[in-house]
ChimeraX commands (.cxc) that place a marker at each C-alpha (Angstrom):
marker #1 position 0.00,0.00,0.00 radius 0.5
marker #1 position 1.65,3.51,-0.55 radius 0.5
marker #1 position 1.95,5.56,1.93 radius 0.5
marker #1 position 0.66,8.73,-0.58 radius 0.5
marker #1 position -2.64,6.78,-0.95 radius 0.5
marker #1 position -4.75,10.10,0.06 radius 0.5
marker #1 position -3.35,12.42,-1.89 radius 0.5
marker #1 position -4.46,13.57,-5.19 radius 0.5
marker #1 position -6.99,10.93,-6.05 radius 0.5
marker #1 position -8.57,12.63,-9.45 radius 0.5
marker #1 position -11.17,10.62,-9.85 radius 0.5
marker #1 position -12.35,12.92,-6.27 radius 0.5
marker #1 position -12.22,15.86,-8.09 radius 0.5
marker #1 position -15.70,18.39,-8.45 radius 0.5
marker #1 position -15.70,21.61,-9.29 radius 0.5
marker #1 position -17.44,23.33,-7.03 radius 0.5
marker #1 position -20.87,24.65,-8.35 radius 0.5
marker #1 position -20.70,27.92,-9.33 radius 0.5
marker #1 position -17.01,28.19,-9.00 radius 0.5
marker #1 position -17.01,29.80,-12.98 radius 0.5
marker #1 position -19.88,32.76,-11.79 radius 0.5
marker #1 position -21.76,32.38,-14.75 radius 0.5
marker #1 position -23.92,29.14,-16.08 radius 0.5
marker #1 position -22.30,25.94,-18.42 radius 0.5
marker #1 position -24.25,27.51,-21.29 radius 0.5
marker #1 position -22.73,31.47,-20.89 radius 0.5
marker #1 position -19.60,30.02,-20.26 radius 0.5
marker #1 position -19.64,27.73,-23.42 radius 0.5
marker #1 position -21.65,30.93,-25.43 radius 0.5
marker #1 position -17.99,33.42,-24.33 radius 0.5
marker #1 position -15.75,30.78,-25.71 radius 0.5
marker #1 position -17.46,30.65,-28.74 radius 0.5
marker #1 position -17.59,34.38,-29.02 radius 0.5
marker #1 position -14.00,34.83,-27.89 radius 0.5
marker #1 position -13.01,32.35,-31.20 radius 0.5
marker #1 position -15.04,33.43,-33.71 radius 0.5
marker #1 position -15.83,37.38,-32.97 radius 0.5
marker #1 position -12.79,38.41,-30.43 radius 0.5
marker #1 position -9.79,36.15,-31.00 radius 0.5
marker #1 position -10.35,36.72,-35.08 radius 0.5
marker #1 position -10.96,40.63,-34.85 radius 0.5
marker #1 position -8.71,42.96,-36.73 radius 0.5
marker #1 position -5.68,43.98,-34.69 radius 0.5
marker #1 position -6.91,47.75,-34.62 radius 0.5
marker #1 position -10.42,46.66,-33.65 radius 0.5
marker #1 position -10.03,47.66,-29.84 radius 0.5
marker #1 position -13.45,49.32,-29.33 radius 0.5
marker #1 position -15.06,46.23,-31.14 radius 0.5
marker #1 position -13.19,43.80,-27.88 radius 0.5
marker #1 position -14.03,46.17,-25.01 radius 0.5
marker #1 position -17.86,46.14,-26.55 radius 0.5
marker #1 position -17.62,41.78,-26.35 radius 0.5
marker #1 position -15.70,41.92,-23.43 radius 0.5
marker #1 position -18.63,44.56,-21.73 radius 0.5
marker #1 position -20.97,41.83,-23.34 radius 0.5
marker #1 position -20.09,39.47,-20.90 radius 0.5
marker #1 position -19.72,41.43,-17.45 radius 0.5
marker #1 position -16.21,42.54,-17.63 radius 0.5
marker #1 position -15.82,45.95,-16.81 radius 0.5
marker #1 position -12.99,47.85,-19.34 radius 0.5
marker #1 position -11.94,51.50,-18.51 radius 0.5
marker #1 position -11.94,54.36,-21.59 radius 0.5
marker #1 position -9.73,53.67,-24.46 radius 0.5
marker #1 position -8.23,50.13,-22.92 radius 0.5
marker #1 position -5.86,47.87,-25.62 radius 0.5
marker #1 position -6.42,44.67,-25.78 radius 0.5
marker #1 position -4.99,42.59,-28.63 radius 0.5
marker #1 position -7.28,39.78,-30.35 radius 0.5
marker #1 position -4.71,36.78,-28.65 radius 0.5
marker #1 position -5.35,37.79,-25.50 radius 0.5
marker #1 position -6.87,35.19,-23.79 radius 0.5
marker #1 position -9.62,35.69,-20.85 radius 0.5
marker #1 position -10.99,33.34,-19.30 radius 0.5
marker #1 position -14.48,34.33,-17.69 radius 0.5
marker #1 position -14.35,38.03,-18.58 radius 0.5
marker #1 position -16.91,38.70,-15.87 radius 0.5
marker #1 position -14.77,38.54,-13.37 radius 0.5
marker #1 position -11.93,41.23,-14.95 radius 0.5
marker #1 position -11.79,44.51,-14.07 radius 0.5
marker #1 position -9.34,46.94,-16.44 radius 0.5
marker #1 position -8.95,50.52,-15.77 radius 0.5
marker #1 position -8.66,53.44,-18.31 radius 0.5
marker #1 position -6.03,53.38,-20.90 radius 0.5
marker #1 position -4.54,50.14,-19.74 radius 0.5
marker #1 position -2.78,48.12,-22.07 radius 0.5
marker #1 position -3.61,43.97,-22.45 radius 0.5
marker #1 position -0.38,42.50,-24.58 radius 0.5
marker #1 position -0.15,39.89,-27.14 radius 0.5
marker #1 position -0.57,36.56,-26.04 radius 0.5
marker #1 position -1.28,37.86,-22.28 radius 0.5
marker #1 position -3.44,35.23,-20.33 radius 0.5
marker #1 position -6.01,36.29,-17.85 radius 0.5
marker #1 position -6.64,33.04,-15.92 radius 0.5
marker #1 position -9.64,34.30,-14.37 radius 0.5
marker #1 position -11.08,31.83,-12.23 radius 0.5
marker #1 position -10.61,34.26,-9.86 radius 0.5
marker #1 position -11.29,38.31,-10.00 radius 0.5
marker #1 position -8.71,40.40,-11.40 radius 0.5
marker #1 position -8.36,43.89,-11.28 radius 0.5
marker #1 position -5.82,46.41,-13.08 radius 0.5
marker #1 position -5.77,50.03,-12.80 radius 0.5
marker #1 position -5.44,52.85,-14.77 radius 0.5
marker #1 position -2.52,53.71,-17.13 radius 0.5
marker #1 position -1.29,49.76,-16.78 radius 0.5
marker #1 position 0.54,48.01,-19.44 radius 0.5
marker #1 position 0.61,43.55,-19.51 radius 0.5
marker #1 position 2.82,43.34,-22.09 radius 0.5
marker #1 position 3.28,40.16,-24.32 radius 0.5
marker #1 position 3.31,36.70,-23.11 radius 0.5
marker #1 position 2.57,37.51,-19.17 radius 0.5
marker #1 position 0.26,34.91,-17.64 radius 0.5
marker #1 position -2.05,36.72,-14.65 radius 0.5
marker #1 position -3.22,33.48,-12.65 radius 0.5
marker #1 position -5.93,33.35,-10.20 radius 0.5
marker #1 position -6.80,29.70,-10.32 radius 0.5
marker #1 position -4.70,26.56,-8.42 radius 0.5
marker #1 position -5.06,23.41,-6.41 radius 0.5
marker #1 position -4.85,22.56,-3.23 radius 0.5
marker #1 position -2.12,19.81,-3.25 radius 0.5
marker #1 position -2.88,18.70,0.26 radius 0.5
marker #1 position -6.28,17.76,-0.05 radius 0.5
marker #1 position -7.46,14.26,-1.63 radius 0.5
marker #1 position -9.89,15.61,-4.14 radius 0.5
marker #1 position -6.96,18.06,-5.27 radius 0.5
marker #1 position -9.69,20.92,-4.83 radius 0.5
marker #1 position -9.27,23.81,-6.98 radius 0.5
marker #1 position -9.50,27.12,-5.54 radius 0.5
marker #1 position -9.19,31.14,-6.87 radius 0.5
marker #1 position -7.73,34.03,-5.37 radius 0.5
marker #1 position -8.19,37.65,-6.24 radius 0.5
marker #1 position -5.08,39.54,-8.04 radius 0.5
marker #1 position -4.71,43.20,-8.11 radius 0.5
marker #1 position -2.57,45.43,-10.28 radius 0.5
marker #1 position -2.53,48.93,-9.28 radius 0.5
marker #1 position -2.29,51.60,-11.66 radius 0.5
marker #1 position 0.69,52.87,-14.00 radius 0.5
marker #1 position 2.06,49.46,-13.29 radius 0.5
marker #1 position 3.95,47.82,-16.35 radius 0.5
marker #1 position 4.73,43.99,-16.35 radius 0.5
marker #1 position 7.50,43.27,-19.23 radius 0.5
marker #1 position 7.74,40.62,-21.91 radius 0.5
marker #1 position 6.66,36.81,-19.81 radius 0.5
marker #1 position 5.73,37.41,-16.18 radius 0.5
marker #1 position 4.27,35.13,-14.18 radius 0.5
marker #1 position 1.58,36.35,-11.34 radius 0.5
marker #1 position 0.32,34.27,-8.92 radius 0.5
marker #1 position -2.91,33.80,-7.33 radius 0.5
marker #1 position -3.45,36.15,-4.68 radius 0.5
marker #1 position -0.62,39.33,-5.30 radius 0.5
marker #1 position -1.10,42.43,-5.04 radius 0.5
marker #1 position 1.18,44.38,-6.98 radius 0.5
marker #1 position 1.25,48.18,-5.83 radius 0.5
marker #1 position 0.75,51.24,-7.64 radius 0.5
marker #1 position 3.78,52.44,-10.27 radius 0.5
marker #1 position 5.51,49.33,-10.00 radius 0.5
marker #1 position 8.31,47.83,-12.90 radius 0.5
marker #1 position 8.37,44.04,-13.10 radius 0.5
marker #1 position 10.73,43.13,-15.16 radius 0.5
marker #1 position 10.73,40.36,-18.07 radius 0.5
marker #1 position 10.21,37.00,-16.95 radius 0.5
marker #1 position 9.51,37.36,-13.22 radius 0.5
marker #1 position 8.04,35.42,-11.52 radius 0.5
marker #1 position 5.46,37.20,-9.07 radius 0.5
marker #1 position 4.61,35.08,-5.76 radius 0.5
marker #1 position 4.03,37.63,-3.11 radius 0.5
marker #1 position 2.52,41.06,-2.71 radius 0.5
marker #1 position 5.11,43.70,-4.16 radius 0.5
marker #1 position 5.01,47.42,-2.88 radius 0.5
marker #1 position 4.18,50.33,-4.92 radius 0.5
marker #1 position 6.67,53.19,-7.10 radius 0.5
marker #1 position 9.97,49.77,-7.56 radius 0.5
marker #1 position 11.52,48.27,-9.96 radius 0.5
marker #1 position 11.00,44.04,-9.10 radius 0.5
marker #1 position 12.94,41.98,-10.94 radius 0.5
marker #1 position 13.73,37.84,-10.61 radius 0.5
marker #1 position 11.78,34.81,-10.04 radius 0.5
marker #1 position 10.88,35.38,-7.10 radius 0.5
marker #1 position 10.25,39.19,-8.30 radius 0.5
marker #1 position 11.68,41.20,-5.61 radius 0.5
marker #1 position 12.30,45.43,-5.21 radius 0.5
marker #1 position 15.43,46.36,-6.60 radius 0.5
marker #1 position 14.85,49.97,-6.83 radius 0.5
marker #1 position 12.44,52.76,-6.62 radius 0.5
marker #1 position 11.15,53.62,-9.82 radius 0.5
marker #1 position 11.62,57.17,-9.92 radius 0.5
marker link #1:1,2 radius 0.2
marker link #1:2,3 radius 0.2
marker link #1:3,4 radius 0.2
marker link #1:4,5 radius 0.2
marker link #1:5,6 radius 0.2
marker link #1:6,7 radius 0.2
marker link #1:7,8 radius 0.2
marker link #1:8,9 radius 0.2
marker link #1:9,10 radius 0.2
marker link #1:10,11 radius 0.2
marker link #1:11,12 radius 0.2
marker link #1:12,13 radius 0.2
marker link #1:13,14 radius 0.2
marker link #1:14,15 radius 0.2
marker link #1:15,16 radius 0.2
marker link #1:16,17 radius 0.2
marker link #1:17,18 radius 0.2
marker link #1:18,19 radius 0.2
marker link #1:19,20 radius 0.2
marker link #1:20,21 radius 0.2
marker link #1:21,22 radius 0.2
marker link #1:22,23 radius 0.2
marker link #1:23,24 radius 0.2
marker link #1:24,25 radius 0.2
marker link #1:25,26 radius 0.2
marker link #1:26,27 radius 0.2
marker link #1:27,28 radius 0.2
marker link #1:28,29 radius 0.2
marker link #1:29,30 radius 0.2
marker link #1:30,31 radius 0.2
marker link #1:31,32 radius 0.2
marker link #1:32,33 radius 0.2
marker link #1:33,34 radius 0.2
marker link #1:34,35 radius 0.2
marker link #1:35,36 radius 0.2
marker link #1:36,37 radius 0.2
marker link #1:37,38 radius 0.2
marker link #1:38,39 radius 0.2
marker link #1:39,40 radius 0.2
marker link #1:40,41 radius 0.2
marker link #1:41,42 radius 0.2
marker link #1:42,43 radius 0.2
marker link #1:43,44 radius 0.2
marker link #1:44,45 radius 0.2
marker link #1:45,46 radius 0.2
marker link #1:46,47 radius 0.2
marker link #1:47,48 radius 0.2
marker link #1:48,49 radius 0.2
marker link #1:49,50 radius 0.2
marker link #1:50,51 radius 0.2
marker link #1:51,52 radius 0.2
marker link #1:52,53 radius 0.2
marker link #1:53,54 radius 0.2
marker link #1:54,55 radius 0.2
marker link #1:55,56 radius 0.2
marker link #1:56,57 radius 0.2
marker link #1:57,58 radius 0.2
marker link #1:58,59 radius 0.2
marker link #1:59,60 radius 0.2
marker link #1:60,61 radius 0.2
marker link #1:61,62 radius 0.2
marker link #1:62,63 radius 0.2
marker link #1:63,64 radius 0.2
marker link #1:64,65 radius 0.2
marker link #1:65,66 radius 0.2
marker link #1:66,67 radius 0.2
marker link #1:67,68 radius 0.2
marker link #1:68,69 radius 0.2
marker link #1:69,70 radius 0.2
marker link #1:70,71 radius 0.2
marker link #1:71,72 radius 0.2
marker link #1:72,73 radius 0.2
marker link #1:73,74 radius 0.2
marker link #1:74,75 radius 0.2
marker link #1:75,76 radius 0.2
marker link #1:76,77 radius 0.2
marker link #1:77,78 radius 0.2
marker link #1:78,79 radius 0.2
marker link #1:79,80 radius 0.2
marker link #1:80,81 radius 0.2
marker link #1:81,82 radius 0.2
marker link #1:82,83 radius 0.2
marker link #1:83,84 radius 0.2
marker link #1:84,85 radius 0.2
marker link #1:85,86 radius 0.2
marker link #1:86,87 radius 0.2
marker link #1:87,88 radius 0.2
marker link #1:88,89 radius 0.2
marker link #1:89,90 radius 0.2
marker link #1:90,91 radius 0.2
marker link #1:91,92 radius 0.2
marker link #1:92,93 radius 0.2
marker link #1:93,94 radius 0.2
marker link #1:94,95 radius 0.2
marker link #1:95,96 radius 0.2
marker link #1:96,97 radius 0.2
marker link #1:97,98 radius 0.2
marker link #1:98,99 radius 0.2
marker link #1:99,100 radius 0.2
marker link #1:100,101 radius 0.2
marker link #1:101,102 radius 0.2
marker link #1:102,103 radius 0.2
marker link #1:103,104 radius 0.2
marker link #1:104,105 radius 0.2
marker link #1:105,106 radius 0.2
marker link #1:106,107 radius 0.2
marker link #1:107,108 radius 0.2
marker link #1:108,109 radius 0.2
marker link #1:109,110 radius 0.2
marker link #1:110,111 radius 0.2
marker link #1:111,112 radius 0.2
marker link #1:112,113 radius 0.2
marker link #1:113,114 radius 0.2
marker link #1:114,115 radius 0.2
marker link #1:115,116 radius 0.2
marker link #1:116,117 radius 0.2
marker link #1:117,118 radius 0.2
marker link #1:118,119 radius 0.2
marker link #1:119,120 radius 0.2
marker link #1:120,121 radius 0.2
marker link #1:121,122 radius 0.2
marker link #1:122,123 radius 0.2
marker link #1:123,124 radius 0.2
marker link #1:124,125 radius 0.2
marker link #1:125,126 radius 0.2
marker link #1:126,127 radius 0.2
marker link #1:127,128 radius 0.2
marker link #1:128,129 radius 0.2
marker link #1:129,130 radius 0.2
marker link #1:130,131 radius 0.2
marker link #1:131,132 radius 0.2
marker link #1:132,133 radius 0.2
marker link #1:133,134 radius 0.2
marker link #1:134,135 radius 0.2
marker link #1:135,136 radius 0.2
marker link #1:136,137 radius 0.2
marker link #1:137,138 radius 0.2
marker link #1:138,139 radius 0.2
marker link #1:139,140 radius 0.2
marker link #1:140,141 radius 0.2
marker link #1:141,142 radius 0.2
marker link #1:142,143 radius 0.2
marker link #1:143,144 radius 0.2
marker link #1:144,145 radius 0.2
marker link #1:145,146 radius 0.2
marker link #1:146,147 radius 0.2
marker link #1:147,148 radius 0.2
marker link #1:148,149 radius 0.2
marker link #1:149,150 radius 0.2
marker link #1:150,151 radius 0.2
marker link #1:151,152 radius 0.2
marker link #1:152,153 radius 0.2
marker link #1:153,154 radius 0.2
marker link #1:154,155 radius 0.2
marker link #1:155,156 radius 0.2
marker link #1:156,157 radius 0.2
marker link #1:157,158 radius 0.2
marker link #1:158,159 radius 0.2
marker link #1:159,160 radius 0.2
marker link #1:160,161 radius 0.2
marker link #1:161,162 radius 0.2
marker link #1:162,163 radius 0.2
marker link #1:163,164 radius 0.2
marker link #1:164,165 radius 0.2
marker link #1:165,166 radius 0.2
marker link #1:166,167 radius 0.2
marker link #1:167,168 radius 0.2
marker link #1:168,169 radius 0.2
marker link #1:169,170 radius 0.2
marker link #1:170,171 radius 0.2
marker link #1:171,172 radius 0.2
marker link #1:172,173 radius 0.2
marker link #1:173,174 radius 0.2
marker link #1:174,175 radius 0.2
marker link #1:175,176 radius 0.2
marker link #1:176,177 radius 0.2
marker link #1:177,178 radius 0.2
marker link #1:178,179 radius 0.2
marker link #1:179,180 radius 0.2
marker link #1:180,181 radius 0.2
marker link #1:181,182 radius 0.2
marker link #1:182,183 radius 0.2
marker link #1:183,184 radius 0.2
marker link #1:184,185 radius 0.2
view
């Protein structure tokens, strides 16, 4: 018998009802959208995402870019302030709510995650955690946020961090783990 014998058993696995905030058939209706009217949109067709986006809950600041391979998950649970740039490639994982501010820029390749498992628990039961982004924040090329960060107002992170805890507001982070090398100005 292995000792290990209640841990991660799969076939214990449920998600947990309502854990998406929205019904099978909205959720199955936005991924058809996102394919066919989002992900296939002209590159200069901004207003035409934040209108599908709006469609579905999310709530999109004035004049916010988002480029057609984005990828969001369950946009009624994203919040994106004015003017905030959403990069190429960028993944919004959210199972769980995530917020950015104003002036913000996700650039290319970053992967926001509010979704994981709990590895301790038999049924390996999947859980979200809010992330927030303050404003005039810019995340370079590839970083990695975890589920639950806060990431403080005017703050750097530099290409391919690796965000795991909170980071305060006006530095320059850098590494995986992402820590304050700086102030930014």
């Amino acid at each position: 018998m292995s000792k290990y014998k209640n841990v991660q058993e799969l076939k214990r696995y449920t998600t947990p009802k309502d854990f998406r905030g929205r019904s099978k058939i909205v959720v199955q209706l936005w991924w058809i959208v996102y394919a066919v009217f989002f992900r296939l949109s002209p590159q200069f067709m901004y207003g035409w995402r934040r209108f599908l986006l709006k469609c579905f809950g999310a709530k999109i600041g004035k004049d916010v870019i988002i480029r057609p391979s984005a990828q969001i998950t369950y946009p009624w649970k994203v919040a994106i302030g004015d003017y905030s740039w959403i990069g190429d490639e960028v993944v919004l994982y959210s199972l769980g709510e995530i917020e950015i501010g104003s002036n913000s820029v996700i650039s290319q390749r970053s992967y926001i995650c509010t979704g994981t498992h709990d590895y301790h628990s038999p049924d390996f039961k999947i859980v979200s955690q809010k992330i927030s982004i303050g404003s005039k924040c810019w995340l370079a090329t590839d970083v990695y946020v975890a589920p639950s960060v806060t990431i403080g107002d005017n703050t750097v992170v530099g290409a391919r961090s690796s965000v795991f805890k909170d980071l305060p507001e006006n530095k320059i982070c850098l590494g995986s783990p992402a820590k304050p090398i700086k102030d930014r100005l």
